[in-house]
C-alpha positions, 0 to 999 in steps of 0.5 A: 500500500506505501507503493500506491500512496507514493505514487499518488503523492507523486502526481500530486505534486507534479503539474500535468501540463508541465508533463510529456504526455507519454510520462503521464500515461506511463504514470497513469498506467502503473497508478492503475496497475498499484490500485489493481493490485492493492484492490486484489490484496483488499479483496484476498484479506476480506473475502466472505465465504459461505458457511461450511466454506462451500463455494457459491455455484 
């Protein structure tokens, strides 16, 4: 999680403009990439499962 609060705090203090647009799009995709992940990692530790720990079909 330091990896996605570091990446968006450096963005945060970068000026887009002042940015090649190709810079902000590798940007843009490895913040997406840390969300994606961290998302995973969230969606892993709190997973509900049924009772008797049977999957739903």
């Amino acid at each position: 999680m330091s990896e996605l609060v570091t990446a968006i705090d450096h963005l945060a203090a970068e000026d887009p403009s002042e940015l090649p647009r190709g810079r902000l799009a590798e940007q843009l995709v490895e913040l997406h990439w840390q969300m994606a992940r961290l998302q995973a990692q969230i969606a892993r530790r709190t997973s509900v499962r049924p009772p008797g720990g049977n999957e739903y079909n």
